[in-house]
C-alpha positions as CSV (number, residue, x, y, z in Angstrom):
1,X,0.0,0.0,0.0
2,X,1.1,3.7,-1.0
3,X,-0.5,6.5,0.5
4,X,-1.1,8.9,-2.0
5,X,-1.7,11.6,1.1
6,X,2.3,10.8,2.1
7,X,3.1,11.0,-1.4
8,X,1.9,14.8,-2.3
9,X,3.1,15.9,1.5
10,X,6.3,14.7,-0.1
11,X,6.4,16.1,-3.1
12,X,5.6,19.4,-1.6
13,X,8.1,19.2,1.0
14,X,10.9,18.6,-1.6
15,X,10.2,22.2,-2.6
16,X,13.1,24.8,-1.8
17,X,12.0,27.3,1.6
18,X,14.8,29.5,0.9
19,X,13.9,30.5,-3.1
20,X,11.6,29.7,-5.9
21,X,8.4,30.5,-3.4
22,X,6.6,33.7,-2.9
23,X,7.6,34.2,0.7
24,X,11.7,33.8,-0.1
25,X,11.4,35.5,-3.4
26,X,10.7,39.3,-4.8
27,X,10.5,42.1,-7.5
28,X,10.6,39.9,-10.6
29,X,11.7,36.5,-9.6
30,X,9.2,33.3,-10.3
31,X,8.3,31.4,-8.0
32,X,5.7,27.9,-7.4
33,X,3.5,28.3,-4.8
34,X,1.0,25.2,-3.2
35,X,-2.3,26.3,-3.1
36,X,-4.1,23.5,-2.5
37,X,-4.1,19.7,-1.2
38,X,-6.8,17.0,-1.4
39,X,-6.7,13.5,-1.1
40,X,-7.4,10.0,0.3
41,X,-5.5,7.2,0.5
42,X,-5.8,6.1,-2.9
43,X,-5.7,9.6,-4.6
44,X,-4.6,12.8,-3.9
45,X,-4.2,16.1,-6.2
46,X,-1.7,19.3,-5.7
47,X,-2.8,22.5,-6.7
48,X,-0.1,25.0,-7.4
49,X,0.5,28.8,-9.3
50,X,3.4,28.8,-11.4
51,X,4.1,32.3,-11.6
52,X,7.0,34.4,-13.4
53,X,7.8,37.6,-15.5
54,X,9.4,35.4,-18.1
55,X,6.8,33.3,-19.6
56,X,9.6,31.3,-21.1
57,X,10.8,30.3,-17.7
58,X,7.3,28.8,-17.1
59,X,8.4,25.9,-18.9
60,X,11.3,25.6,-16.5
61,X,9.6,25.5,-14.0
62,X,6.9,22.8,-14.9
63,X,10.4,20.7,-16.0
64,X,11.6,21.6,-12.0
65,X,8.4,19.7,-10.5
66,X,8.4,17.1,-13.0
67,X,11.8,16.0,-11.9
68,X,10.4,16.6,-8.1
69,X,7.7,14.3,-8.6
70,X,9.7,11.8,-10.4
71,X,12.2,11.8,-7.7
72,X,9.9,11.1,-5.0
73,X,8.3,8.4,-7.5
74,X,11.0,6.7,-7.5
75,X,10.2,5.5,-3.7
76,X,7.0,4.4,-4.4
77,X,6.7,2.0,-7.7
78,X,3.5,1.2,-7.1
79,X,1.6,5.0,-7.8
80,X,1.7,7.3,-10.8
81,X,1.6,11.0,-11.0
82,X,0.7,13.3,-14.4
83,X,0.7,17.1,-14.3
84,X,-2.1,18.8,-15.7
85,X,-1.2,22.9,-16.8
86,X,-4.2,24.7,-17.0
87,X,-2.9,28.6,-17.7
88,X,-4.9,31.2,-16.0
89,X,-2.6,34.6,-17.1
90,X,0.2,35.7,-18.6
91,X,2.6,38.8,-18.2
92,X,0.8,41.4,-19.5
93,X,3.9,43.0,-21.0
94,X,4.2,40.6,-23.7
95,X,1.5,42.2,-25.1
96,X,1.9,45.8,-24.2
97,X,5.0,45.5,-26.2
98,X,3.4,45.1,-29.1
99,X,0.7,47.7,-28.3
100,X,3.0,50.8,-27.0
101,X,0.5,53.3,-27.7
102,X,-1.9,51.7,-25.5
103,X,0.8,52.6,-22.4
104,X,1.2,56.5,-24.0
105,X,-2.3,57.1,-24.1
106,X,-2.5,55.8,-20.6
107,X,0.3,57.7,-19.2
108,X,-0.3,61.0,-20.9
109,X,-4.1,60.5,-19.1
110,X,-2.6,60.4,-15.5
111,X,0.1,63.6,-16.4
112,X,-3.2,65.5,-17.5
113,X,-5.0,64.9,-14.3
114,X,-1.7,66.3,-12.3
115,X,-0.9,62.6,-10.9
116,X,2.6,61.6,-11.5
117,X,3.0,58.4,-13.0
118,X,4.4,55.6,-11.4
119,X,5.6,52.7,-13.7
120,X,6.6,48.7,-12.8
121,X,6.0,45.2,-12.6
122,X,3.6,44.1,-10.1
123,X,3.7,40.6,-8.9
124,X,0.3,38.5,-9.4
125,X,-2.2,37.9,-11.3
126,X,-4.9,41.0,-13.2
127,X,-7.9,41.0,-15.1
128,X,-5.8,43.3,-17.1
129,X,-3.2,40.2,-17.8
130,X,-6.3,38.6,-19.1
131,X,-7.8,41.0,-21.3
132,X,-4.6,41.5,-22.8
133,X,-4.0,37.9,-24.0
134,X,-7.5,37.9,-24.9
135,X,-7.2,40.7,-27.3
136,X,-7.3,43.9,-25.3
137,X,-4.0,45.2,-24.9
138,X,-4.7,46.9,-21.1
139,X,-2.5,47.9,-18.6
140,X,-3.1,48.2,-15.0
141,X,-4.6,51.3,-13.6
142,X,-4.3,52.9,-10.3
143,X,-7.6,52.8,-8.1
144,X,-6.0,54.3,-5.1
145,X,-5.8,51.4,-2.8
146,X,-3.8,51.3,0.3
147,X,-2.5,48.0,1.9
148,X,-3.5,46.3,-1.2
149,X,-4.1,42.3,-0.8
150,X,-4.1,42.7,3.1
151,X,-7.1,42.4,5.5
152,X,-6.8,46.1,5.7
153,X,-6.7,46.7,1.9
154,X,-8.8,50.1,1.8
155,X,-9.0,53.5,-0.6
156,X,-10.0,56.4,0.1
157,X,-12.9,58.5,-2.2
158,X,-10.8,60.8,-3.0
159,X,-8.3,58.5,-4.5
160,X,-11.2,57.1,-6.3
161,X,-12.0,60.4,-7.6
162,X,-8.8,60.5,-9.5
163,X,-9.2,56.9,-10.6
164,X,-12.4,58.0,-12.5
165,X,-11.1,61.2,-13.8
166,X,-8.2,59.2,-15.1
167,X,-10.7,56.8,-17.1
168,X,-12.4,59.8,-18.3
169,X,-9.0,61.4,-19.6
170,X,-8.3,58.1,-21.4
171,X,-11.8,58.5,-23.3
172,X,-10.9,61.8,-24.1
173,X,-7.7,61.6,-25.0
174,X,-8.8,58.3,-27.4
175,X,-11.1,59.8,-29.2
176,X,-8.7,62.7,-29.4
């Protein structure tokens, strides 16, 4: 008997604490990250975000837990893994690239309602990494929020003011 519970523990424990996961890493290093276990004796299934700026190094990464898994494998000749890569988003930038007015227009639109713009690489996921592979080349936007991603994640109305007159500046500026 194999426990397929031990086996994912396993394979999740042979993962490095020190890089290649979001707590140890930063800026625009990739990372895995385990987001979720389930299983029972028989079966079990790992859920993880392969995430980097790179999207090149995503395949290098999905090499990195092969070899993990086939590793721990090799203790248990009896069981069988498969990975399963089911892409949710994309850098963003590999689009924008091709679509540079679509980052002037957005730009100029912050100048002209007296914000200074602020430009880099944020780390995670956007609807705006979506939209962009889907067809709509769109950077993300300020909305003013403060302790973003945290319990205390708030904005203020005045900063949402500014987030609507910069959408408004954008239509005008488009149309322009």
């Amino acid at each position: 008997m194999e426990n397929a519970i031990k086996i994912a523990s396993e394979i999740v424990a042979h993962f490095p604490k020190d890089s290649l996961c979001p707590e140890a890493t930063d800026g625009m290093q990739g990372f895995i990250h385990p987001n979720s276990i389930e299983g029972k004796l028989e079966s079990a299934k790992i859920e993880l975000i392969l995430r980097d700026f790179v999207t090149s190094r995503l395949d290098e990464q999905k090499d990195y837990l092969d070899k993990v898994c086939k590793k721990v494998m090799e203790s248990y000749p009896n069981s069988t893994y498969h990975i399963t890569v089911t892409e949710q988003y994309r850098n963003m930038k590999d689009i924008l690239d091709q679509h540079p007015k679509v980052m002037d227009l957005a730009l100029r639109a912050v100048e002209n309602i007296g914000v200074t713009p602020k430009s880099g690489a944020i780390r995670g996921g956007t609807d705006g990494a979506v939209l962009s592979h889907k067809g709509l080349p769109c950077p993300n936007l300020f909305a003013g929020e403060q302790a973003i991603h945290s319990k205390h994640e708030w904005v203020s109305v005045q900063d949402m003011q500014k987030a609507v007159d910069m959408i408004l500046e954008i239509c005008k500026l488009a149309v322009a």
